[in-house]
C-alpha positions in Angstrom: 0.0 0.0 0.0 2.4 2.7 1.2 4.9 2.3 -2.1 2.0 2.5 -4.2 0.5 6.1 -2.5 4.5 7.1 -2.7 4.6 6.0 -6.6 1.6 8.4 -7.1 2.6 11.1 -5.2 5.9 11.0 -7.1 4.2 11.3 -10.7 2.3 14.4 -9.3 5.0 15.7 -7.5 6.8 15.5 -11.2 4.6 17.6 -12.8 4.4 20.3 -10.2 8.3 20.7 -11.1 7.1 22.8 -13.9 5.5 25.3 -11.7 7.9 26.4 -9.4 7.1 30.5 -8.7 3.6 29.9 -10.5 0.3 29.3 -8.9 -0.7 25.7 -8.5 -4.4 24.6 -8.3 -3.9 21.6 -5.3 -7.6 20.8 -4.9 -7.4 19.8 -8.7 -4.5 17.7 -8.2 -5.1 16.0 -5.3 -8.9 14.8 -6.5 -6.7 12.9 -9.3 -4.3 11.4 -7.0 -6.5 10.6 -3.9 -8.6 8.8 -6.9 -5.4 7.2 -8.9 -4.6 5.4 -5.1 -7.9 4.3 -4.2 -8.4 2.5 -7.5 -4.7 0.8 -7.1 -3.9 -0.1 -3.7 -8.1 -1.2 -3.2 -9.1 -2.4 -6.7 -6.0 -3.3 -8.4 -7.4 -0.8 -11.8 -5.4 2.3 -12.6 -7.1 6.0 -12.1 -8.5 6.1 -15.8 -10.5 2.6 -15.4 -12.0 4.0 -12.3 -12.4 7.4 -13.5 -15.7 6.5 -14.9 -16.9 5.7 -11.5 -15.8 8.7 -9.7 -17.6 10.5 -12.6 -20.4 8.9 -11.7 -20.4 9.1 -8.4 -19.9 13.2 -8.9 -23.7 13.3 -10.8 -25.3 11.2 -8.4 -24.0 13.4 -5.7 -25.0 16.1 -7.1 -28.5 15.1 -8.0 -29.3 14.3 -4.0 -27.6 17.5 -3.3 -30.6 19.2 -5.5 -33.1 17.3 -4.1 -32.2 17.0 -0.3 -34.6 18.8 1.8 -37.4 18.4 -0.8 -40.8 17.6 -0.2 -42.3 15.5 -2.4 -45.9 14.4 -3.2 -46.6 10.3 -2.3 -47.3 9.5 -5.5 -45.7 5.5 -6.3 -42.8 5.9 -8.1 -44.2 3.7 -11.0 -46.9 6.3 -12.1 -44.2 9.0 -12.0 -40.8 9.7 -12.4 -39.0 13.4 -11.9 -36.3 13.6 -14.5 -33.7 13.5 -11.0 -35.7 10.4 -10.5 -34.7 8.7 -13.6 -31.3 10.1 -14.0 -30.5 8.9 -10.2 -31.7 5.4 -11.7 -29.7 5.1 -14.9 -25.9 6.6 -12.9 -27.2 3.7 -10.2 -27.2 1.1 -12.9 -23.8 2.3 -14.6 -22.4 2.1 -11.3 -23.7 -1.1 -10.6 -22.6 -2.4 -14.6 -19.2 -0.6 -13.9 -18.2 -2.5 -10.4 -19.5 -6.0 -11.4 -17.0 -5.3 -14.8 -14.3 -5.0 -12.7 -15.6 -8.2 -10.2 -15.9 -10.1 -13.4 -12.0 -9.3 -14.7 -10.6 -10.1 -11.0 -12.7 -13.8 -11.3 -11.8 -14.1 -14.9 -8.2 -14.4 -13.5 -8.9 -17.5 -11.8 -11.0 -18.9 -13.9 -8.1 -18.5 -16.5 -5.4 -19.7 -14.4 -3.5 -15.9 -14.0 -4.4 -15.6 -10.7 -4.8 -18.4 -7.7 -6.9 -16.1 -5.3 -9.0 -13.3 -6.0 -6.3 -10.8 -4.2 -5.5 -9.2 -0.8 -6.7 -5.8 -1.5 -10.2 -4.3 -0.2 -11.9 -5.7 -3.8 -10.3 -9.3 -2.8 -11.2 -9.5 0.5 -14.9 -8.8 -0.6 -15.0 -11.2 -3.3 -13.4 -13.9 -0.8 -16.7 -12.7 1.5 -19.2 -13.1 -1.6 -17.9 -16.3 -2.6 -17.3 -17.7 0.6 -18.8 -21.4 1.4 -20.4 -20.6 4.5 -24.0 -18.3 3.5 -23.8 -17.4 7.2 -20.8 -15.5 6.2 -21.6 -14.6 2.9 -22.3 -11.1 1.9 -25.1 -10.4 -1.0 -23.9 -8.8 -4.6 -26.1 -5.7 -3.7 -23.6 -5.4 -0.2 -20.3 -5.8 -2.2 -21.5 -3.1 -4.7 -22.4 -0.9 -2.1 -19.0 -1.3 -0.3 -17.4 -1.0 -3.5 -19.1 2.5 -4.2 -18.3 3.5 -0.6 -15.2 2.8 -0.8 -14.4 4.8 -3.9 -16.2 8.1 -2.4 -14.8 7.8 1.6 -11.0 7.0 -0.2 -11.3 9.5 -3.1 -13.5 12.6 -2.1 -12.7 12.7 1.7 -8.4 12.6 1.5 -8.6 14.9 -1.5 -10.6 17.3 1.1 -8.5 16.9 3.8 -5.2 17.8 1.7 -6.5 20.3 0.4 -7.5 22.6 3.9 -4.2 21.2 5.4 -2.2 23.1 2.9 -4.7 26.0 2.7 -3.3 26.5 6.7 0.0 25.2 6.2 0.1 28.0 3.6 -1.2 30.7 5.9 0.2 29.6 8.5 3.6 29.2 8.0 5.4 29.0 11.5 3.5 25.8 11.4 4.6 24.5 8.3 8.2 24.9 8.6 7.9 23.2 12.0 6.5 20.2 10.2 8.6 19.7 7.1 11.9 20.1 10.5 9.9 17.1 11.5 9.9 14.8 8.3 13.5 16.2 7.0 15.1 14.9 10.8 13.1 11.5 10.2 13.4 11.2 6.3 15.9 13.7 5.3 15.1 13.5 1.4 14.3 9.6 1.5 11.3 8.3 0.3 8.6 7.7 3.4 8.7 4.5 5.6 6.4 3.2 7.5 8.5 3.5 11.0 8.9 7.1 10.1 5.2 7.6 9.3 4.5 6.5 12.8 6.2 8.9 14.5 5.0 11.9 12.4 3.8 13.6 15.5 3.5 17.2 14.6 2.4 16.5 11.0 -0.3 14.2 13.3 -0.9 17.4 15.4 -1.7 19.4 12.1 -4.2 17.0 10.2 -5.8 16.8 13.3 -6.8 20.7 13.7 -7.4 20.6 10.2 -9.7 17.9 10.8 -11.6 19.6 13.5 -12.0 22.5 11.6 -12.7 21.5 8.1 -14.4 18.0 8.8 -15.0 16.0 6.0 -18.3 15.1 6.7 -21.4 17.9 7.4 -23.7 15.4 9.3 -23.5 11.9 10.6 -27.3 10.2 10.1 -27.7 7.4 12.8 -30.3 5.7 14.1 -32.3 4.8 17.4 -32.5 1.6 17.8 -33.9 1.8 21.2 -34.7 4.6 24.0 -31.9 6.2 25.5 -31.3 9.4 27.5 -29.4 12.5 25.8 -29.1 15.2 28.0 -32.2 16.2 28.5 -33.8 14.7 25.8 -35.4 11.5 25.4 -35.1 9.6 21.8 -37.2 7.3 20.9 -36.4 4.3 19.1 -36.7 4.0 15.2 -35.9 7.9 14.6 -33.2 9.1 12.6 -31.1 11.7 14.0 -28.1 13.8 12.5 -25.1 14.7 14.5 -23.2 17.9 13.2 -19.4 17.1 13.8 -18.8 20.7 12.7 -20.9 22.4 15.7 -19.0 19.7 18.1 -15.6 21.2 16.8 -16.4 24.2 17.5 -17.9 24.3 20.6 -15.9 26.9 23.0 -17.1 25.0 26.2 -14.8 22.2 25.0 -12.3 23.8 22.9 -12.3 27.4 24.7 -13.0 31.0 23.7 -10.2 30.0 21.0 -12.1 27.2 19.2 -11.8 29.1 15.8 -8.7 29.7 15.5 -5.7 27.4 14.1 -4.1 25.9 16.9 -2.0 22.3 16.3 -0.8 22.9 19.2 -4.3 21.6 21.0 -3.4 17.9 19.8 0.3 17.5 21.5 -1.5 15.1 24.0 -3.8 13.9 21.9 -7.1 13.7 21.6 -8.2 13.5 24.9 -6.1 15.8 25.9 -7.5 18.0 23.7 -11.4 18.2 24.4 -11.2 17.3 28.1 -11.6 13.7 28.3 -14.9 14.1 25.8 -13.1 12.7 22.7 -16.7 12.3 21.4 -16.7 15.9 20.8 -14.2 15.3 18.1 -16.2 13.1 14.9 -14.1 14.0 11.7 -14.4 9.9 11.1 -17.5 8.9 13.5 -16.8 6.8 16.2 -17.9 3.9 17.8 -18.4 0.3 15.9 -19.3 3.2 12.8 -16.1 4.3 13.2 -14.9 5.1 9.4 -13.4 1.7 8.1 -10.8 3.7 5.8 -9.6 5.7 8.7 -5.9 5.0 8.8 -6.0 4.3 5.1 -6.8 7.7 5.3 -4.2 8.7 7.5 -1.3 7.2 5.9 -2.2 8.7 2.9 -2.1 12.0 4.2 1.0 11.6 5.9 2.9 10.2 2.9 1.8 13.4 0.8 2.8 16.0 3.3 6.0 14.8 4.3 7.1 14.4 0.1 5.7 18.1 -0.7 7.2 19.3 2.6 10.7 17.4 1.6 10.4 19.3 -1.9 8.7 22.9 -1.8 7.7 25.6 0.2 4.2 26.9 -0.5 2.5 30.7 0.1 -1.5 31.4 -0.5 -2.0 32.4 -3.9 -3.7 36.2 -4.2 -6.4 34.9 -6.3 -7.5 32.4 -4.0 -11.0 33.1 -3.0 -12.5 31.3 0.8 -15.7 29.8 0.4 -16.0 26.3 1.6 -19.1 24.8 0.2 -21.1 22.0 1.6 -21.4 19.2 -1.4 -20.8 15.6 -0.3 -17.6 17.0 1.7 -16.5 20.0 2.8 -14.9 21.5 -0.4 -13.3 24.8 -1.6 -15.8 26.0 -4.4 -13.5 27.9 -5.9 -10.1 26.0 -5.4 -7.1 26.4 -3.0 -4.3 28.2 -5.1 -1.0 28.1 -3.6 2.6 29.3 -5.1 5.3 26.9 -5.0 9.3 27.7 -3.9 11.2 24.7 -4.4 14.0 23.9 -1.6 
């Protein structure tokens, strides 16, 4: 896993050789290599035979986007279809077509002796599941698909977020980022990444994590009741559907103090618990609980890996064009881009 993410970051790290003292759109690149490692190290395909899907996955989003919050009349969907309706029904099907191509090719392998097991990626531990013996253990086709297209969002839109704001702040604030490229030089000096290195990236650590709590990737976390339980003063009810903002949790001042909006890494160097006062439910950017994100140190590594190679290579300002204005849409995403202006070291 990790020399693949390296091997990507690399081939974009190549091309942003040819824009040293020019403005760089990150946001841009970062969606192509957050999606070029998600479709190698979990389903063996290179970015362009995914690409499809994450195309795919961008219309459906936005259709629910249009449509959430809408109140519709109860009228059977077979008597009438909006024209959201039916274009939500053919991107499901190309999806659907689209994931069981690539489950076909993987089983083709075996079938055609290139291959003695379906793989030990994410895709080939869910074919292993599909195919297993036991129907106890046994997942449906419907459940691999919908792992499959969850996989490719949470790994692809999410990371490419995350990046994204991290070098916004690194770029602003800069104190901070020269702290944290002192951190990987002394553990990497201009080597590749390692794994033993990775895990003691404690600063870097301290920086994702602020910018985690203040551009979460997620808006709302839907859950469920499943039975009555006590929350504060409120009693739920089983069988509702609630929505907890991990936003308004970050930036609460009774937890984080009067400073909660401000850029502070500084708030991690003990950790989480440390840092919101022994209520490390107050800090959600990846759930928690059983519903804890499943590609959360996939995640992790993967941010790791690309800050400490930029770090290793350039120094970055804020662009003057940039314009702020996060915008709500599947993540929490710069609408406009983050521009930065590279100085190589």
């Amino acid at each position: 896993m990790v020399p693949t993410m390296i091997a990507s970051v690399e081939a974009m790290l190549e091309g942003w050789r040819h824009n040293v003292g020019k403005e760089t759109e990150v946001y841009e690149a970062f969606s192509v290599l957050t999606s070029e490692v998600i479709s190698k190290t979990a389903f063996g395909s290179s970015y362009l035979e995914g690409k499809s899907i994450f195309e795919m996955l961008e219309k459906l989003g936005i259709v629910l986007f249009r449509n959430d919050g809408k109140v519709r009349f109860p009228i059977p969907e077979k008597l009438y279809k909006t024209a959201d309706d039916i274009e939500s029904d053919e991107l499901e099907q190309s999806l659907r077509n689209s994931i069981i191509a690539i489950v076909n090719k993987r089983e083709e392998k075996i079938k055609n002796g290139e291959a003695n097991s379906y793989g030990n990626d994410f895709l080939g531990s869910l074919i292993n599941i599909y195919r297993d013996k036991d129907e106890n253990n046994r997942i449906s086709l419907d459940d691999l698909i919908d792992e499959c297209k969850t996989f490719y969002l949470a790994g692809h839109e999410t990371t490419s977020s995350s990046l994204t704001w991290v070098i916004l702040l690194l770029a602003i604030h800069t104190d901070w980022q020269q702290k944290a490229r002192e951190e990987v030089l002394e553990l990497f000096g201009k080597e590749t990444p390692n794994p033993e290195g990775i895990a003691k990236l404690k600063i870097v650590n301290m920086i994702i994590c602020e910018t985690l709590r203040l551009y979460p990737p997620v808006t709302t976390l839907p859950r469920t009741v499943k039975s009555k339980v006590r929350l504060g003063k409120l009693v739920l009810p089983p069988n509702i559907e609630i929505f907890i903002p991990p936003l308004a949790l970050h930036l609460n001042p009774e937890i984080w103090g009067r400073d909660a909006h401000l850029f502070k890494p500084e708030r991690f160097l003990e950790g989480v618990a440390k840092a919101t006062n022994n209520n490390t439910m107050a800090f959600l950017p990846f759930g928690y609980g059983p519903r804890t994100c499943v590609g959360l140190n996939f995640a992790n590594t993967e941010a790791k890996i690309v800050l400490s190679m930029i770090l290793q290579r350039y120094k970055f300002t804020l662009s003057p064009s940039y314009v702020h204005s996060p915008f709500p849409f599947l993540t929490i995403r710069p609408q406009h881009g983050v521009q930065v202006v590279l100085q190589s070291i």
